[in-house]
N, CA, C and O atoms as a CHARMM CRD file, in Angstrom:
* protein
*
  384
    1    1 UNK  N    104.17300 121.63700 186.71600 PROA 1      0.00000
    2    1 UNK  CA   103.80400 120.73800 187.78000 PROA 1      0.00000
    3    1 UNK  C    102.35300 120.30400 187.56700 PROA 1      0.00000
    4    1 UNK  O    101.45500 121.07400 187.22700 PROA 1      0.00000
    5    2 UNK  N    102.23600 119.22100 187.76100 PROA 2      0.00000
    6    2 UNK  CA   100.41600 118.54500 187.61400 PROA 2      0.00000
    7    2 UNK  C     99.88500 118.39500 188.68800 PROA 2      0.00000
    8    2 UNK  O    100.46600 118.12500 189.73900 PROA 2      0.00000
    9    3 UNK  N     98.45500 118.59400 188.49400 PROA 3      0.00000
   10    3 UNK  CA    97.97100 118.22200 189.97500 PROA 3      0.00000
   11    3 UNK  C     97.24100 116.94100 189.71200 PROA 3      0.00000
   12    3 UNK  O     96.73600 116.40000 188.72900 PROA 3      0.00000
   13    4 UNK  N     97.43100 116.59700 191.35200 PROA 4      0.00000
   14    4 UNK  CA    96.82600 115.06000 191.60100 PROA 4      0.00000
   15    4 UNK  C     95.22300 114.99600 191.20600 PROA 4      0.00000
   16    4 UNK  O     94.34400 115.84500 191.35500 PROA 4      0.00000
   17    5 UNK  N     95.17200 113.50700 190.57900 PROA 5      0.00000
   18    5 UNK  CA    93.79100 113.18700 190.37600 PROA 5      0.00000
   19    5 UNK  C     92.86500 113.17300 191.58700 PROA 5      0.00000
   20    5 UNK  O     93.40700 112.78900 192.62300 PROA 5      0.00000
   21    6 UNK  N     91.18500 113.61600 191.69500 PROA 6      0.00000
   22    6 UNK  CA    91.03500 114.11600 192.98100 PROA 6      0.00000
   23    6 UNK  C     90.61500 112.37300 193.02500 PROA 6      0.00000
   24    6 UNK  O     91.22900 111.56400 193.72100 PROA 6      0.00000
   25    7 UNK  N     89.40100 112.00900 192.09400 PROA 7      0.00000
   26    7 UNK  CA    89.31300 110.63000 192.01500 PROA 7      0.00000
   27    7 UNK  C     89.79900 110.16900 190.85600 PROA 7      0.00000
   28    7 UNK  O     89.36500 110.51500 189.75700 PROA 7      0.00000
   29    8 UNK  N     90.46900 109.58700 190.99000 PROA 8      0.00000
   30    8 UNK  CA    91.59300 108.26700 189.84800 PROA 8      0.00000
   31    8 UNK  C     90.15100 107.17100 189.31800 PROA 8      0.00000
   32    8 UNK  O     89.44600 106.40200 189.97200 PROA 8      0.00000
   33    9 UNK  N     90.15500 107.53900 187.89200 PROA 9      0.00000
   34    9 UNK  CA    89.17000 106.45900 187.66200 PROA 9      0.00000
   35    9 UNK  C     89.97000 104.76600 187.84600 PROA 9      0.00000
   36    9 UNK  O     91.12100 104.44700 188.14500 PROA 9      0.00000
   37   10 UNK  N     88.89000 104.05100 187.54800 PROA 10     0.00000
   38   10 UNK  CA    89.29000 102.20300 188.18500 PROA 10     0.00000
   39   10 UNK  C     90.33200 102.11800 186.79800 PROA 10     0.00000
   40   10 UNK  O     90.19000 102.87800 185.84000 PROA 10     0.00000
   41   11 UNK  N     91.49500 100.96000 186.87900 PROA 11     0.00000
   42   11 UNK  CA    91.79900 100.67200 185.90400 PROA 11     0.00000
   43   11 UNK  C     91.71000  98.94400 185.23800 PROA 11     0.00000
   44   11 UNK  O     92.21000  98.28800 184.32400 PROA 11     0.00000
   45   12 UNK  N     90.46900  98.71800 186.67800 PROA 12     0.00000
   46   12 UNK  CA    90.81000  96.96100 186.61700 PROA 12     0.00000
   47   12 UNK  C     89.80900  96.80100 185.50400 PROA 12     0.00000
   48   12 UNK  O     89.37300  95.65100 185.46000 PROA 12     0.00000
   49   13 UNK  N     89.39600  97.47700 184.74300 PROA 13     0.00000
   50   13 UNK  CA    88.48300  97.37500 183.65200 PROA 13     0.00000
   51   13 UNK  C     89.14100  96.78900 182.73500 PROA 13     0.00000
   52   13 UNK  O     88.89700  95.66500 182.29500 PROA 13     0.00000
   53   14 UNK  N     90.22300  97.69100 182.31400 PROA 14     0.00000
   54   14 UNK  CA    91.08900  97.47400 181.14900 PROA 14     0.00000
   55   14 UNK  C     91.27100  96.20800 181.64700 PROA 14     0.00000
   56   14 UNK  O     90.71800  95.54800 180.76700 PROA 14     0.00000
   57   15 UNK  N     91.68100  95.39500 182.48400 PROA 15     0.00000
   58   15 UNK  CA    92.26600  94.01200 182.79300 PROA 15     0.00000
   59   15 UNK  C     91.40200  93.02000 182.24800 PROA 15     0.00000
   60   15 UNK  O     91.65900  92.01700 181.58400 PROA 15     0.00000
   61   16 UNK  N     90.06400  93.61300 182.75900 PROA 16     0.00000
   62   16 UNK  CA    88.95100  92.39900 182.66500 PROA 16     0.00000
   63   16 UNK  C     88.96300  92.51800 180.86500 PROA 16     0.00000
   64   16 UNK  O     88.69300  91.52800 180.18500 PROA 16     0.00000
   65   17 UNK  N     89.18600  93.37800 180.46500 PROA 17     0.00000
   66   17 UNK  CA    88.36300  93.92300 178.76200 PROA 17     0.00000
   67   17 UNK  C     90.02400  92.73700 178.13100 PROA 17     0.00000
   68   17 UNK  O     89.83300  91.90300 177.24600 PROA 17     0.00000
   69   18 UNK  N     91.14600  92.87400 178.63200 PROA 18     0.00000
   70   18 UNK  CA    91.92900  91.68900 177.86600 PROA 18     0.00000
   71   18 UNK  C     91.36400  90.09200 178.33300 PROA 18     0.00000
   72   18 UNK  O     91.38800  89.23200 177.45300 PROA 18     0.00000
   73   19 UNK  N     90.94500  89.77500 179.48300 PROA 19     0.00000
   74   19 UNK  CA    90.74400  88.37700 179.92300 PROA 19     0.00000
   75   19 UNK  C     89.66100  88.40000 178.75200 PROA 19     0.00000
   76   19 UNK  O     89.51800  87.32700 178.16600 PROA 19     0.00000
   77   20 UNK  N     88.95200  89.37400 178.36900 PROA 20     0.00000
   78   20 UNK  CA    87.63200  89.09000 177.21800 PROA 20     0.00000
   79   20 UNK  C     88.23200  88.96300 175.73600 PROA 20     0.00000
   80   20 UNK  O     87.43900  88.49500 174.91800 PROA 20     0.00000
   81   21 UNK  N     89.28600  89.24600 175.34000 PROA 21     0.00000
   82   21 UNK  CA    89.54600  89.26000 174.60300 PROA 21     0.00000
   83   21 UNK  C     90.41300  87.93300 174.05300 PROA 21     0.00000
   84   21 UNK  O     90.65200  87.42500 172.95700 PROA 21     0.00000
   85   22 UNK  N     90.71500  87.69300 175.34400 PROA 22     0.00000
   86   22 UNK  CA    91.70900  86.44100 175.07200 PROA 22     0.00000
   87   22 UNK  C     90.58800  85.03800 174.78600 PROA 22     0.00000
   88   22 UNK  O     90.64100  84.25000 173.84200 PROA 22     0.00000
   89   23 UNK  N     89.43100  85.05100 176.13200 PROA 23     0.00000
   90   23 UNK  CA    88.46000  84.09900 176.01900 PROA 23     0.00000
   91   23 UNK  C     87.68200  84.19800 174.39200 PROA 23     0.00000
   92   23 UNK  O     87.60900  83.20400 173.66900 PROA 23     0.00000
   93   24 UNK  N     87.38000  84.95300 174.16600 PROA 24     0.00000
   94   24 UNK  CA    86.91200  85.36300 172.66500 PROA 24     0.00000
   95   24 UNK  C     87.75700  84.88600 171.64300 PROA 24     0.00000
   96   24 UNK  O     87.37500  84.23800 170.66800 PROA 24     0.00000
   97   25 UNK  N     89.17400  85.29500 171.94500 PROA 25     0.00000
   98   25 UNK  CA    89.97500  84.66100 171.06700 PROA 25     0.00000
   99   25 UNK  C     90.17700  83.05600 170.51500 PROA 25     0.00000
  100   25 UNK  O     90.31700  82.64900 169.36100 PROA 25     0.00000
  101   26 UNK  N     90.13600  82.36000 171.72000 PROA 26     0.00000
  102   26 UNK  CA    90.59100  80.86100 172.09100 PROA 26     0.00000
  103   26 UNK  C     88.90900  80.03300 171.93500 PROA 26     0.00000
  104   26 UNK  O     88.72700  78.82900 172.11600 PROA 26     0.00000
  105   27 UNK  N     87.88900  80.98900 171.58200 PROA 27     0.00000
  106   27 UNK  CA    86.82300  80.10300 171.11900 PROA 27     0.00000
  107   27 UNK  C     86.82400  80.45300 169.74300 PROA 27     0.00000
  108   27 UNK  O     86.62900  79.55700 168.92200 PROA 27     0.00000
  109   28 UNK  N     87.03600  81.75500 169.32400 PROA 28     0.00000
  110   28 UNK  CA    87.53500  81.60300 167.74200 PROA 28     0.00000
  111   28 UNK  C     88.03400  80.64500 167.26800 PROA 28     0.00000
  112   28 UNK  O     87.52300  79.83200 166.49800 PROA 28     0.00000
  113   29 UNK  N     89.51600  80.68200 167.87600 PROA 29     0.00000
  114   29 UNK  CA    90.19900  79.47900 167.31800 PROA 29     0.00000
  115   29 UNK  C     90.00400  78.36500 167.23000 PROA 29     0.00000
  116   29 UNK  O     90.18500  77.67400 166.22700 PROA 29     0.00000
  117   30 UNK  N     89.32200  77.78700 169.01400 PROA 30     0.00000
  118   30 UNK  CA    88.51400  76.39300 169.30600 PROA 30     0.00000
  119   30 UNK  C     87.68000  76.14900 167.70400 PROA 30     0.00000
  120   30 UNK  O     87.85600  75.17100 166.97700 PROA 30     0.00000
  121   31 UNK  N     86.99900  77.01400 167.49400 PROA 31     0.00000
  122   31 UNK  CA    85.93900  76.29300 166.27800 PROA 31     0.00000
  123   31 UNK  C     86.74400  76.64100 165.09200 PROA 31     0.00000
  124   31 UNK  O     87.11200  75.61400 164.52100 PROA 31     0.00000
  125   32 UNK  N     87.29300  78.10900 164.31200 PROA 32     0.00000
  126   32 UNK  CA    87.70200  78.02600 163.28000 PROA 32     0.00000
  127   32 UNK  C     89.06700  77.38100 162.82100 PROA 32     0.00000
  128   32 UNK  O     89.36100  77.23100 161.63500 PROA 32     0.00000
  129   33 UNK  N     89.71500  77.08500 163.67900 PROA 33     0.00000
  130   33 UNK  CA    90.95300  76.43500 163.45200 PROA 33     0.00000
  131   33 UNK  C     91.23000  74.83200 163.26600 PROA 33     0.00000
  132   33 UNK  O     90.77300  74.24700 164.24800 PROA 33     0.00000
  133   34 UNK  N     91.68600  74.14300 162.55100 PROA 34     0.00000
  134   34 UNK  CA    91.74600  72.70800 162.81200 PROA 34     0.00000
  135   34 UNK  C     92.89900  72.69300 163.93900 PROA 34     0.00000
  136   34 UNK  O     93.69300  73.51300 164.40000 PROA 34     0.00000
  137   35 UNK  N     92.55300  71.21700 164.16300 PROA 35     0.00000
  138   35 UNK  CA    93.25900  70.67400 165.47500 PROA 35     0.00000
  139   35 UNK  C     94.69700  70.70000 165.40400 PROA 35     0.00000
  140   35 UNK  O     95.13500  70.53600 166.54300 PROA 35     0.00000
  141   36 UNK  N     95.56100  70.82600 164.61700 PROA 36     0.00000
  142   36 UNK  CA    96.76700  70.56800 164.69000 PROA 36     0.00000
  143   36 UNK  C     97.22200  72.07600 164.41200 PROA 36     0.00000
  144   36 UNK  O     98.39000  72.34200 164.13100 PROA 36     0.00000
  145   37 UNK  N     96.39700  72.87000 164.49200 PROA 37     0.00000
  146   37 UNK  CA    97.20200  74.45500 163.57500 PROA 37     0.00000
  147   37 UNK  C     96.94100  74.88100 165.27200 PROA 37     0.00000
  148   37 UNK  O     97.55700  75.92600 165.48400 PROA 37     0.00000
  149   38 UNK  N     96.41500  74.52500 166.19200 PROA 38     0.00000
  150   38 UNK  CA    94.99200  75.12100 167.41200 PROA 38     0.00000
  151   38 UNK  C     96.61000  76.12600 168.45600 PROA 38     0.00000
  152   38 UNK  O     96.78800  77.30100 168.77600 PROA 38     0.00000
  153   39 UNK  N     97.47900  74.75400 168.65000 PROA 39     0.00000
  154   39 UNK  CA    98.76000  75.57000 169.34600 PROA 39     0.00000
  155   39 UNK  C     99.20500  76.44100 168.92900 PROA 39     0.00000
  156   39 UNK  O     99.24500  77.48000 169.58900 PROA 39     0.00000
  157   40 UNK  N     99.71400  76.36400 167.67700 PROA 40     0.00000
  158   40 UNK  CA   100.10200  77.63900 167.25600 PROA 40     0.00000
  159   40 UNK  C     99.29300  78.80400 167.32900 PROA 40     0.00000
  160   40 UNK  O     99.52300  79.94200 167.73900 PROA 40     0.00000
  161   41 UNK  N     98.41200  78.32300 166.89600 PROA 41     0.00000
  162   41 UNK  CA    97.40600  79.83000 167.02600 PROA 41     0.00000
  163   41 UNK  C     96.88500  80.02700 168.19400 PROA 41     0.00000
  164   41 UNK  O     96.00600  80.85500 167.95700 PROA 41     0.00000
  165   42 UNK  N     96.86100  79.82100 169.20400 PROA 42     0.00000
  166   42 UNK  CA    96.66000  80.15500 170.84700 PROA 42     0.00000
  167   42 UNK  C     98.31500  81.31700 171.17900 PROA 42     0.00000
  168   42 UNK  O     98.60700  82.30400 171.85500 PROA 42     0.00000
  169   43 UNK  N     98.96400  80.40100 170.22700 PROA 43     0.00000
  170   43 UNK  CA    99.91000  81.51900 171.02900 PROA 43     0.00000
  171   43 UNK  C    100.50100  82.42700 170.26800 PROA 43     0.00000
  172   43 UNK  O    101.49000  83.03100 170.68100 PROA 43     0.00000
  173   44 UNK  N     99.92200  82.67100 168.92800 PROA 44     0.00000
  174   44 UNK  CA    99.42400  83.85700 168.31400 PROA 44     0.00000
  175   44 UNK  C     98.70400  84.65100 168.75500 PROA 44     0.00000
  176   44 UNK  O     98.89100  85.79100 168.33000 PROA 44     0.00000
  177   45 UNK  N     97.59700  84.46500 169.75800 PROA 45     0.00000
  178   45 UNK  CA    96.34100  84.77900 170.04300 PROA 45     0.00000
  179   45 UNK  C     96.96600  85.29100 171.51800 PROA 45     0.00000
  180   45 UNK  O     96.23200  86.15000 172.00600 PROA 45     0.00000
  181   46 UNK  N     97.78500  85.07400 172.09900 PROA 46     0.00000
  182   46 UNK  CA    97.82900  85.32500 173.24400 PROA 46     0.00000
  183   46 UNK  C     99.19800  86.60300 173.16900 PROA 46     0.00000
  184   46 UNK  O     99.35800  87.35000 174.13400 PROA 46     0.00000
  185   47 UNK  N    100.05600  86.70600 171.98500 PROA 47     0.00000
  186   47 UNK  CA   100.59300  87.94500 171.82100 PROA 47     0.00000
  187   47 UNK  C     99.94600  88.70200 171.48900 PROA 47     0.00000
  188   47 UNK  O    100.29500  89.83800 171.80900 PROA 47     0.00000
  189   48 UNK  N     98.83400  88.58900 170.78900 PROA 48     0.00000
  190   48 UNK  CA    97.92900  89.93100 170.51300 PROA 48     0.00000
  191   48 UNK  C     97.41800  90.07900 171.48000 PROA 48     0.00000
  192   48 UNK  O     97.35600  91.30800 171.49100 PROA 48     0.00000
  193   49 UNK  N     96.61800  89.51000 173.06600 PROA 49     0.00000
  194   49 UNK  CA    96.73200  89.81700 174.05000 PROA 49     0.00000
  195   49 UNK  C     97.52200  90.63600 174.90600 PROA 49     0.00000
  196   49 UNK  O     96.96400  91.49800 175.58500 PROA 49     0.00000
  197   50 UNK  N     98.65900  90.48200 174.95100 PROA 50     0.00000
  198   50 UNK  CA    99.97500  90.87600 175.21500 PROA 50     0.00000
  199   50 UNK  C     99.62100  92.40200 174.25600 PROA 50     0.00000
  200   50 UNK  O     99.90700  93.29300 175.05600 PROA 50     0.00000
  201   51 UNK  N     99.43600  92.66100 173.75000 PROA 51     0.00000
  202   51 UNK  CA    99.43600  93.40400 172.66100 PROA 51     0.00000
  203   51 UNK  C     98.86000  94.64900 173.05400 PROA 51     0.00000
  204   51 UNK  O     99.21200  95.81500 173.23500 PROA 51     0.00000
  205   52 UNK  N     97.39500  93.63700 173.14100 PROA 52     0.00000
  206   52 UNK  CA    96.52600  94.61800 173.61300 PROA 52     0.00000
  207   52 UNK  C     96.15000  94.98600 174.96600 PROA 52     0.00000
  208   52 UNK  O     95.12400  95.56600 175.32100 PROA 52     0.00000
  209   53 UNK  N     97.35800  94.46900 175.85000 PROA 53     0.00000
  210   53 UNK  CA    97.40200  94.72400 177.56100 PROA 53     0.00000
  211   53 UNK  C     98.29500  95.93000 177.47800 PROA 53     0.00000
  212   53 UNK  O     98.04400  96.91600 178.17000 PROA 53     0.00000
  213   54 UNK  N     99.38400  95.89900 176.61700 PROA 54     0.00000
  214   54 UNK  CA   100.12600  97.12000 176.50300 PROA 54     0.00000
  215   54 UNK  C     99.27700  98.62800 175.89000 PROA 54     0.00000
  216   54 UNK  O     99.46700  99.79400 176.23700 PROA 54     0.00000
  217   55 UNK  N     98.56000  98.21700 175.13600 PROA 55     0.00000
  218   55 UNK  CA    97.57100  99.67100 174.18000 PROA 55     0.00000
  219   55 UNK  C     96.62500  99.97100 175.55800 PROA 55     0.00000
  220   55 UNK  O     96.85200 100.95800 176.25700 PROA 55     0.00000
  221   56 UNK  N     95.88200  99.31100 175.77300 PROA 56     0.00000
  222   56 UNK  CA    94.97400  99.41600 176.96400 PROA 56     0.00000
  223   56 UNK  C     95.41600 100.06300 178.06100 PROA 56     0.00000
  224   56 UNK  O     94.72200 100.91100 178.62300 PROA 56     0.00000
  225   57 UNK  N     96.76000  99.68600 178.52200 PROA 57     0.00000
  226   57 UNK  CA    96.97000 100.51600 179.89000 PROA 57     0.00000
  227   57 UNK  C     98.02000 101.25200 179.50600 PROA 57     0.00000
  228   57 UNK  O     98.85900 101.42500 180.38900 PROA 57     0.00000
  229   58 UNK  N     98.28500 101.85000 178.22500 PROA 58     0.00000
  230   58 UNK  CA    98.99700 102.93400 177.76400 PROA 58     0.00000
  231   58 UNK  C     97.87400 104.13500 177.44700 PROA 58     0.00000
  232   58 UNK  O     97.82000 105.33000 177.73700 PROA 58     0.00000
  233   59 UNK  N     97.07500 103.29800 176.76800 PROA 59     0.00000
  234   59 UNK  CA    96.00600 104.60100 177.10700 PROA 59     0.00000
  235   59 UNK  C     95.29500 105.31900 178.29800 PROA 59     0.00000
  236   59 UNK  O     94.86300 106.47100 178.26000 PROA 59     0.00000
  237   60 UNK  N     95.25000 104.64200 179.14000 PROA 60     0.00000
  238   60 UNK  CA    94.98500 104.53600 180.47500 PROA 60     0.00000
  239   60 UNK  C     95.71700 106.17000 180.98800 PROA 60     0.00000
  240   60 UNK  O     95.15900 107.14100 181.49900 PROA 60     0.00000
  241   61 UNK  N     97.14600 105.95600 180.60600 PROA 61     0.00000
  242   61 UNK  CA    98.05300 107.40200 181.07800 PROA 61     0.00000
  243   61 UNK  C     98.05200 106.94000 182.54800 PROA 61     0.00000
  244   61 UNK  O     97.38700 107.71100 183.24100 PROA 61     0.00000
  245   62 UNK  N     98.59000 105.92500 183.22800 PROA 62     0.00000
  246   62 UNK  CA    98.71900 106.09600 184.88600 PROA 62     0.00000
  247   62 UNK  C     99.68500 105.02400 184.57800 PROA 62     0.00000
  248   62 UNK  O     99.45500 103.90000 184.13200 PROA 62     0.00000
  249   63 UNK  N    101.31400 105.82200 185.04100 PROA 63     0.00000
  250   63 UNK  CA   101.86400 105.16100 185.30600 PROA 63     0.00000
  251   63 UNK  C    102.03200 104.06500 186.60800 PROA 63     0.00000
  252   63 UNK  O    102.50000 102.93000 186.51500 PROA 63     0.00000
  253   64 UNK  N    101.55100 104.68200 187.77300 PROA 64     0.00000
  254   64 UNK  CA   101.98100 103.52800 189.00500 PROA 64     0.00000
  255   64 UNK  C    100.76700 102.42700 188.56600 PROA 64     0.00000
  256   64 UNK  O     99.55600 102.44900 188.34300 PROA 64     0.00000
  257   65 UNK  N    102.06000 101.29600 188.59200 PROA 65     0.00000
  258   65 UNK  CA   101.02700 100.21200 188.79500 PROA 65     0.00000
  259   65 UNK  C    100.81600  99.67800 187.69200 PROA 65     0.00000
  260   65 UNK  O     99.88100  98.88700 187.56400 PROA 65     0.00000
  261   66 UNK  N    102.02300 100.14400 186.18300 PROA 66     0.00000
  262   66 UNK  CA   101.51600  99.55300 184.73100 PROA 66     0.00000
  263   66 UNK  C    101.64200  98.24700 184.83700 PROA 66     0.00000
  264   66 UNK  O    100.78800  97.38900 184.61500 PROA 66     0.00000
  265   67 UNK  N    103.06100  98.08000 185.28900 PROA 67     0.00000
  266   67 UNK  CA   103.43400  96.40000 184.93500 PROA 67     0.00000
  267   67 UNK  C    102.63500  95.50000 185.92400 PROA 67     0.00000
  268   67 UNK  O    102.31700  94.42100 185.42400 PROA 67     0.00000
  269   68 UNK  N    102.35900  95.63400 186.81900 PROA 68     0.00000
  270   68 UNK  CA   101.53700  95.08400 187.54100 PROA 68     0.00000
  271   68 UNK  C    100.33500  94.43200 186.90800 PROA 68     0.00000
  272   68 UNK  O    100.17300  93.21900 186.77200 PROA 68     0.00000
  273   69 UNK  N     99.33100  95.60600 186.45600 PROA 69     0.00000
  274   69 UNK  CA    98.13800  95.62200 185.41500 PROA 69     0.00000
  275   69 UNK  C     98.92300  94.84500 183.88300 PROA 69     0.00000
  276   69 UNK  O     98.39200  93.75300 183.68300 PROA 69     0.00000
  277   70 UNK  N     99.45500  95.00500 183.37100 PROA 70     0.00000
  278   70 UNK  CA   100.07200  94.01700 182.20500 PROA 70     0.00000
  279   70 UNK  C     99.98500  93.11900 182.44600 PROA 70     0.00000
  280   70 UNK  O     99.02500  92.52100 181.96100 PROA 70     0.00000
  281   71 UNK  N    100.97900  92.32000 183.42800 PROA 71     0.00000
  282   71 UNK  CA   101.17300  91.36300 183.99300 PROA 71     0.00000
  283   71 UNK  C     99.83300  90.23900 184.61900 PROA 71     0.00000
  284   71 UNK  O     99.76100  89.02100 184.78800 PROA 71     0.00000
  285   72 UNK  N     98.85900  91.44700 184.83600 PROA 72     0.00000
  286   72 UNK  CA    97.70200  90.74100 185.50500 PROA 72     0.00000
  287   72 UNK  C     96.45200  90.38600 184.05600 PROA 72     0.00000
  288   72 UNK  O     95.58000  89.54900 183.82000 PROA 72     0.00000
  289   73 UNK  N     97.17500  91.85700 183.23000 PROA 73     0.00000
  290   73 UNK  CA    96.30100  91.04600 182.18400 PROA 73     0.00000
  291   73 UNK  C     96.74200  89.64200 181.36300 PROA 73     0.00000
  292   73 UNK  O     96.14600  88.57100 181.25000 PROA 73     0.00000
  293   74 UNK  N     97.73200  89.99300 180.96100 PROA 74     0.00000
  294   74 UNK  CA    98.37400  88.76600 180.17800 PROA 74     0.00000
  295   74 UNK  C     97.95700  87.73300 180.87000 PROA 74     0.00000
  296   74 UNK  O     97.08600  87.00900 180.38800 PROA 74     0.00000
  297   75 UNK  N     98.37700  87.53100 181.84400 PROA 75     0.00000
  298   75 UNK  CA    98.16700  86.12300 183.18000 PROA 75     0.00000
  299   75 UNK  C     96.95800  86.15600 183.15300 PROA 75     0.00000
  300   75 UNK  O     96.57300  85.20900 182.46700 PROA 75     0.00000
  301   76 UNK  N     96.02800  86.81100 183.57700 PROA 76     0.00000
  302   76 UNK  CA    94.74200  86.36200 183.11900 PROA 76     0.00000
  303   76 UNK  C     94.08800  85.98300 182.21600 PROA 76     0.00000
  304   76 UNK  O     93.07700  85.30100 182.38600 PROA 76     0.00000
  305   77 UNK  N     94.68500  86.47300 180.65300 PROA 77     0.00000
  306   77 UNK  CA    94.06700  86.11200 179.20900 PROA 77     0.00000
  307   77 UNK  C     94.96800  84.40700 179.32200 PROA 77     0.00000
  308   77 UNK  O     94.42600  83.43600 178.79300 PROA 77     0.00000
  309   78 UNK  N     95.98000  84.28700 179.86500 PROA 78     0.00000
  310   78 UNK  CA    96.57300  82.99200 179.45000 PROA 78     0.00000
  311   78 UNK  C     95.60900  82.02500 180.19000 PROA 78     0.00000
  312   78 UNK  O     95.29000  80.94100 179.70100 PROA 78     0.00000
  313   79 UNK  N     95.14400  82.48600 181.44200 PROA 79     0.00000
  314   79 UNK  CA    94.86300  81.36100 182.41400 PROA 79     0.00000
  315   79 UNK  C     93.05000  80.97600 181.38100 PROA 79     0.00000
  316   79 UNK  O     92.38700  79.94000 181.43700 PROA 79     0.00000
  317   80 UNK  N     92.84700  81.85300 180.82100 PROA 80     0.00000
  318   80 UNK  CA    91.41600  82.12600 180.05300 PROA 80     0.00000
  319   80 UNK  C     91.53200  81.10500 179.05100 PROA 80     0.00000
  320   80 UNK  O     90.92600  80.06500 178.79400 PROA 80     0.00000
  321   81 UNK  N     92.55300  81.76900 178.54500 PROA 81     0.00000
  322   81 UNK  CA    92.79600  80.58800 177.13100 PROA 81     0.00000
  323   81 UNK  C     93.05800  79.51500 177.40300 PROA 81     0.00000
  324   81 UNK  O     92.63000  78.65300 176.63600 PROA 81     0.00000
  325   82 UNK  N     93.69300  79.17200 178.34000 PROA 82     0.00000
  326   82 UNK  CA    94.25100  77.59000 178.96600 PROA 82     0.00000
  327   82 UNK  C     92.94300  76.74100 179.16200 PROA 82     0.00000
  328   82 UNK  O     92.80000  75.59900 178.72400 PROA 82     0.00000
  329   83 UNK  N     91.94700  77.49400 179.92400 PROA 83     0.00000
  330   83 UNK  CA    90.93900  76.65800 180.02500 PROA 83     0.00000
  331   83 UNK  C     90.18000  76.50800 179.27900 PROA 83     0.00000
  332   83 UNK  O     89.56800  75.46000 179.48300 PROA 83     0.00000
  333   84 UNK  N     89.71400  77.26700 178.08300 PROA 84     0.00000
  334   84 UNK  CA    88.68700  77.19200 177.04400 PROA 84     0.00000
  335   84 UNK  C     89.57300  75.92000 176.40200 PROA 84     0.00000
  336   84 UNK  O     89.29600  74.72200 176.45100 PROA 84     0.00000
  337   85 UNK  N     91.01100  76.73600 175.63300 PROA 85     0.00000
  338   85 UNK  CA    91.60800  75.24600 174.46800 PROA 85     0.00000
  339   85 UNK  C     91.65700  73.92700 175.43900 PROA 85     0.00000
  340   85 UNK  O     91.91000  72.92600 174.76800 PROA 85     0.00000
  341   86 UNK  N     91.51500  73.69500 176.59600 PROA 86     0.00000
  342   86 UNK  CA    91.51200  72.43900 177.28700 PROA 86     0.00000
  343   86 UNK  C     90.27400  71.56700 177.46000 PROA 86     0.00000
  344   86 UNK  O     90.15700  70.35300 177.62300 PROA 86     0.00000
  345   87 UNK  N     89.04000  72.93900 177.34100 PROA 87     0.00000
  346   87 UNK  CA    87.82300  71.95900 176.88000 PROA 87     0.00000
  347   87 UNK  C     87.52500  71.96000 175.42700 PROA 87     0.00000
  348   87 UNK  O     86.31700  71.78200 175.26500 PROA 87     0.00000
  349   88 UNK  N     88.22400  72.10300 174.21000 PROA 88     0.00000
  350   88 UNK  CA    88.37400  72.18800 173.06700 PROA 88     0.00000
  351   88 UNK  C     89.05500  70.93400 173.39200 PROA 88     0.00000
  352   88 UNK  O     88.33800  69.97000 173.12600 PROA 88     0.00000
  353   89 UNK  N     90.22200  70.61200 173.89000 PROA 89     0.00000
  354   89 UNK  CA    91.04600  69.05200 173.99900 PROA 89     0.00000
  355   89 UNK  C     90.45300  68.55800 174.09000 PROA 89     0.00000
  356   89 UNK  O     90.22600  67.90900 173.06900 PROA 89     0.00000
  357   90 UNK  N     89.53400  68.25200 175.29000 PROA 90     0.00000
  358   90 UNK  CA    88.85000  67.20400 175.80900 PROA 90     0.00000
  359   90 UNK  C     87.85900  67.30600 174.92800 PROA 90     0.00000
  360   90 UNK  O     87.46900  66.17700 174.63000 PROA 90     0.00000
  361   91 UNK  N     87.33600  68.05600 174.43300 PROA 91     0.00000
  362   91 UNK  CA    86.02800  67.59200 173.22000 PROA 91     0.00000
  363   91 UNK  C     86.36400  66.86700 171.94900 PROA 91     0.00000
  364   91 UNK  O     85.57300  66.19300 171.28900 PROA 91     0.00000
  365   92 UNK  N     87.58800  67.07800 171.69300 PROA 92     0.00000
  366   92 UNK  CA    88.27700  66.52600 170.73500 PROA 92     0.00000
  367   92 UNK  C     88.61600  65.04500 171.01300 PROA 92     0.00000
  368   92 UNK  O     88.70000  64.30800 170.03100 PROA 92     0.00000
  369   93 UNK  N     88.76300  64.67100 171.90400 PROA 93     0.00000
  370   93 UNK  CA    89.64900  63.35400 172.88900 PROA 93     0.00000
  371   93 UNK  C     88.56500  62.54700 172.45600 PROA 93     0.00000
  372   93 UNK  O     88.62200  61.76200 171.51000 PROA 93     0.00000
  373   94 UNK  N     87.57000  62.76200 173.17700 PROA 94     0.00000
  374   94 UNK  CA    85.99000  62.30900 173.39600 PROA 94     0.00000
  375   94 UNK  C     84.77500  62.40000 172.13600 PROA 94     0.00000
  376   94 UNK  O     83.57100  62.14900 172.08500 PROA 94     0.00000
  377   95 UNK  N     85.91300  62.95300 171.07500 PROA 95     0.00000
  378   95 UNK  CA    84.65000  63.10100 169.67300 PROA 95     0.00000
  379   95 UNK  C     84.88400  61.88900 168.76900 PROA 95     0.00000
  380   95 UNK  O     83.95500  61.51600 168.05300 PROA 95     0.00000
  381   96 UNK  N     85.79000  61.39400 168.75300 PROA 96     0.00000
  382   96 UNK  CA    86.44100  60.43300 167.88400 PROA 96     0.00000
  383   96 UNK  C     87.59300  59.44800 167.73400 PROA 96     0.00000
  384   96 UNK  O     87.72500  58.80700 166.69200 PROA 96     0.00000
């Protein structure tokens, strides 16, 4: 039998540490990628997100509340990436 955590450390860390990873990602790509490869590789970039929302709150060890935290990371790295590659669009639109 285990005993209860007296204080449960935070786990919204791990959440924020994928939204960083995803934003990091999608300016990688923004500059090293040409324009026509950029989709594909966003959503390359956003399974390794996925990826690393699962390692992160597997290490974590607390089950209540995984998929939740997954869910909030992924959705957050997407909503991250959505907006960086969209001012990557529009810089593109407006460059030439």
């Amino acid at each position: 039998m285990t005993t209860p955590e007296l204080a449960p450390r935070g786990l919204f860390g791990g959440v924020i540490a994928v939204w960083i990873a995803g934003g990091l990602t999608a300016i990688a790509i923004g500059v090293f990628v040409p324009l026509e490869w950029r989709a594909a590789w966003l959503t390359i970039g956003l399974g390794a997100c996925l990826l690393l929302a699962f390692v992160v709150q597997l290490t974590a060890g607390r089950s209540k509340g995984f998929i939740d935290r997954v869910a909030g990371s992924v959705l957050g790295a997407l909503l991250v990436m959505g907006i960086i590659s969209a001012g990557f669009g529009l810089a593109a639109l407006f460059q030439g």
